[in-house]
C-alpha positions as CSV (number, residue, x, y, z in Angstrom):
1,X,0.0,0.0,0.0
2,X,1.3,3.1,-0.7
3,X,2.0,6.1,1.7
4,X,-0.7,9.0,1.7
5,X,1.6,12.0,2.3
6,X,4.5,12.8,-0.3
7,X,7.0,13.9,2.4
8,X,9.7,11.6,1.1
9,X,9.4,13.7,-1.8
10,X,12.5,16.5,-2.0
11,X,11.7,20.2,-3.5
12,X,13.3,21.1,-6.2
13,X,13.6,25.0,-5.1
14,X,17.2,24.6,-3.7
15,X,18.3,23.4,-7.1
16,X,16.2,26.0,-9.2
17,X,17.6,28.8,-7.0
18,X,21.2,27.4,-7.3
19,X,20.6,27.0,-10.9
20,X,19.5,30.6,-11.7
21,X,22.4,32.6,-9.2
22,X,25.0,29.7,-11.4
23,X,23.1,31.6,-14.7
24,X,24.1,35.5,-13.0
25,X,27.5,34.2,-12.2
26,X,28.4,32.2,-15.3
27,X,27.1,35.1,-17.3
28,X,28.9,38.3,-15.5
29,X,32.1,36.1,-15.8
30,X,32.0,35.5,-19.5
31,X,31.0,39.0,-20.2
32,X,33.8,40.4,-18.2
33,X,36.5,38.2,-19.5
34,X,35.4,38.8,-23.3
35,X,34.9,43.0,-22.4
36,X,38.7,43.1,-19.8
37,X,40.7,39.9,-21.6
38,X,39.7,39.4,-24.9
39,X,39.5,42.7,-26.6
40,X,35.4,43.0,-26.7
41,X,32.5,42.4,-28.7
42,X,31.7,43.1,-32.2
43,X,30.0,41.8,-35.2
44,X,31.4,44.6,-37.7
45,X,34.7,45.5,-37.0
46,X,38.4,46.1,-38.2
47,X,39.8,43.5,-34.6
48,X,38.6,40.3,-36.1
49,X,39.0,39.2,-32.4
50,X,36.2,41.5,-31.5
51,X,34.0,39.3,-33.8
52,X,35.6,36.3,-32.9
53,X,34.2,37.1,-29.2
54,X,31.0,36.9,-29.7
55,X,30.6,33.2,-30.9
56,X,31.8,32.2,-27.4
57,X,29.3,34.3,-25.3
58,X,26.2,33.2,-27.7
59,X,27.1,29.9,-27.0
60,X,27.6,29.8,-23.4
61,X,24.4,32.5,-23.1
62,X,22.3,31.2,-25.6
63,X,23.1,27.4,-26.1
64,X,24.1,26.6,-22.5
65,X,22.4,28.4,-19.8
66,X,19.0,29.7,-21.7
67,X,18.8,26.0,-22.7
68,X,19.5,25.0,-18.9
69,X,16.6,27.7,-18.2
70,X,13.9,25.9,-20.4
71,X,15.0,22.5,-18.4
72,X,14.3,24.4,-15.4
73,X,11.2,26.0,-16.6
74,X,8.9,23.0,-15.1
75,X,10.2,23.6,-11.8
76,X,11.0,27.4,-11.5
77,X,7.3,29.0,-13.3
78,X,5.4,30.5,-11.2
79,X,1.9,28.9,-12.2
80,X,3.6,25.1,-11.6
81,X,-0.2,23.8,-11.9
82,X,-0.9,24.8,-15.1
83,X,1.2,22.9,-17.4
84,X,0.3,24.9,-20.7
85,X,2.2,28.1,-19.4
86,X,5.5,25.7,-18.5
87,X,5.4,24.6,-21.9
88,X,4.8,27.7,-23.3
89,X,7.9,29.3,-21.2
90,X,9.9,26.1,-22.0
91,X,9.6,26.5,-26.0
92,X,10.1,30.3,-25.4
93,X,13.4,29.6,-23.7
94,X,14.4,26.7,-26.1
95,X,13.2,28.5,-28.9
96,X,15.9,31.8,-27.8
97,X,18.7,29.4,-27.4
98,X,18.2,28.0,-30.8
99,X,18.1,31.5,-32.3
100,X,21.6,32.0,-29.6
101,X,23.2,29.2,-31.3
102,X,22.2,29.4,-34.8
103,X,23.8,33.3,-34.6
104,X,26.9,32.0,-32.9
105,X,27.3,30.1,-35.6
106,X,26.8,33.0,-38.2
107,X,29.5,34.8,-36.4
108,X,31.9,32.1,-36.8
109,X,31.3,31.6,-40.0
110,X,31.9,35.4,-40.9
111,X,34.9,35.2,-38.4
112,X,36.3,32.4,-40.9
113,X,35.2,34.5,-43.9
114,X,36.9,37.8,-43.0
115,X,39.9,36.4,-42.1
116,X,39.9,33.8,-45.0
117,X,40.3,30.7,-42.5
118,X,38.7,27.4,-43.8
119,X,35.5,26.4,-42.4
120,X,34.5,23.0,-40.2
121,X,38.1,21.9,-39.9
122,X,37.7,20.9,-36.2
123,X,36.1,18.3,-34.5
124,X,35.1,21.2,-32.2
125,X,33.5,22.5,-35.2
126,X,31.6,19.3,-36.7
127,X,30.2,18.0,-33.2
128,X,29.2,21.5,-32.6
129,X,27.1,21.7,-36.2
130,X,26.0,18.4,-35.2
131,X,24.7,19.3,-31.6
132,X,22.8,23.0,-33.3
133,X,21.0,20.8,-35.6
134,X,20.0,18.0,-33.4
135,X,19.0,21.0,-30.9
136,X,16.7,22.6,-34.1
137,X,15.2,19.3,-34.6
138,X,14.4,18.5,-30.7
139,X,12.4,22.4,-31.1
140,X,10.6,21.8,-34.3
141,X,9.1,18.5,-33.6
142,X,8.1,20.8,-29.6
143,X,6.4,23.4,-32.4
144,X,5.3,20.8,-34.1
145,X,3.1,19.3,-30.9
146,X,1.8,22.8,-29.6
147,X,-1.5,23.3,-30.8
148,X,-1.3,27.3,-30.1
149,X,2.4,27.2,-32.4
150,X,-0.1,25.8,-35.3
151,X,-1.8,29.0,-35.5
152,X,0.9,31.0,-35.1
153,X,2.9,29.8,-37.6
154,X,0.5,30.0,-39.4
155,X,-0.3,33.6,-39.2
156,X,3.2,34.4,-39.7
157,X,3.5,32.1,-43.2
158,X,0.3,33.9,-44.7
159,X,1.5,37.3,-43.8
160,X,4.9,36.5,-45.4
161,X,3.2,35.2,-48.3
């Protein structure tokens, strides 16, 4: 027979909090060390580094910790009865670290460009392509099952059109 109460059950607030001041911290360190150690940020600029710089902190901003904020988003949204606003939040946040990723790779690309380096000459490089796609594919088929994305999308394809 199983127990009534669920006071063997541990809250996942601790983690959640820990999670989001790791988010503050991660983020004012990268930011620092790109804007004191690296030269800055730019996409159009004469320091190559400068564009360089960026593909690091979309990565880690976009592809890391927004993406470890959508796995979160189950456990830190307010309204943590209502499962159609912690998916909604959860394909918000996936769908920005998709967007984080897919420009981080832009930038790298136009780093290679500009400074007439090959392209995908790394393993770095091909398990990273590998992981942004995988990552586009895992968000499209979460479009694909929200039935309020449907109309949306929609919307957005006839007004193009």
């Amino acid at each position: 027979m199983a127990p009534k109460s669920r006071s063997y059950q541990i809250s996942a607030t601790p983690v959640t909090v820990f999670g989001h001041l790791l988010f503050i911290a991660v983020t004012t360190l990268v930011i620092v060390w790109l804007l004191k150690f690296r030269e800055g940020l730019a996409f159009e600029s004469a320091n190559k580094l400068k564009i360089f710089n960026l593909h690091p902190l979309l990565m880690v901003i976009g592809f890391i910790l927004i993406a470890g904020e959508a796995i979160m988003a189950y456990k830190s949204t307010p309204s943590r009865r209502d499962i159609k606003v912690q998916k909604a939040v959860h394909l918000t946040l996936q769908t920005i670290a998709l967007g984080c990723g897919i420009f981080g790779i832009v930038v790298i690309f136009k780093f290679h460009d500009e400074t007439n380096m090959p392209d995908m000459v790394t393993l770095h490089s091909w398990l990273g392509m590998i992981a942004i796609c995988l990552f586009g594919l895992q968000v499209q088929n979460h479009i694909q099952e929200q039935p309020i994305c449907h109309g949306i999308l929609l919307v957005a394809y006839l007004s193009s059109s």
